[in-house]
N, C-alpha and C positions, 0 to 999 in steps of 0.2 A: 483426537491427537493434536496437540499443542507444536506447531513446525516454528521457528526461528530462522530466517536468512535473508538476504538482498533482492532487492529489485530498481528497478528504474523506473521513475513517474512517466507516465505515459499521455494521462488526459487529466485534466482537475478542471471543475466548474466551482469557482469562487462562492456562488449563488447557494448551491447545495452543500459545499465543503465535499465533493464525493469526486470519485475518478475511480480514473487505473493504472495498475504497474504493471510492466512488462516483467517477468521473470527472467534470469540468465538463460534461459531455454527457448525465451519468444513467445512462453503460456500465456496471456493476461490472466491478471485477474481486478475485479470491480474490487472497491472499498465504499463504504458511506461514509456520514458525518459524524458518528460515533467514532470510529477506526479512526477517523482524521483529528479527532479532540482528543482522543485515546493519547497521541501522540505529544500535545500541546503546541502545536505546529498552527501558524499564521497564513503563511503561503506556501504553495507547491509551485513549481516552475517542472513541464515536461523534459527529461535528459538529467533532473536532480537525481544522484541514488538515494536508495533509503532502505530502511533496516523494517521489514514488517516481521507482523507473527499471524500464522494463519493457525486455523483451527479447521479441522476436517478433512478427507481424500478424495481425491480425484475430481471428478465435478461438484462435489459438495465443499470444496474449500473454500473457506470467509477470509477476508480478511480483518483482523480485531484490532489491530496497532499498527502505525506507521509512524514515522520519523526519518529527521534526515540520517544519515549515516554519515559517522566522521571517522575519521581517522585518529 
């Protein structure tokens, strides 16, 4: 299952390209360096939103795409 919606950067290590986002509900979730290139994205700052798309349910959710989120 393909999900699309917001979160908030949480952690990012420049080293790996890999973190996490907090979801509106307080869930984390991890991303790697694929998910972070997925996006075309240079830097993360923790408190940025950003637009992911996760793929799978409940503890089996990835994350595959991230980006900032605009307006």
């Amino acid at each position: 299952m393909l999900g699309r919606m917001q979160a908030t950067a949480y952690t990012y290590d420049p080293e790996t390209r890999s973190g996490s986002v907090l979801l509106d509900d307080g869930t984390p979730l991890e991303f790697d360096a694929a998910a972070f290139d997925a996006g075309g994205l240079r830097l993360l700052r923790p408190g940025q939103r950003v637009r992911i798309e996760v793929t799978g349910e409940g503890a089996g959710r990835v994350v595959t795409f991230l980006t900032l989120q605009t307006l």
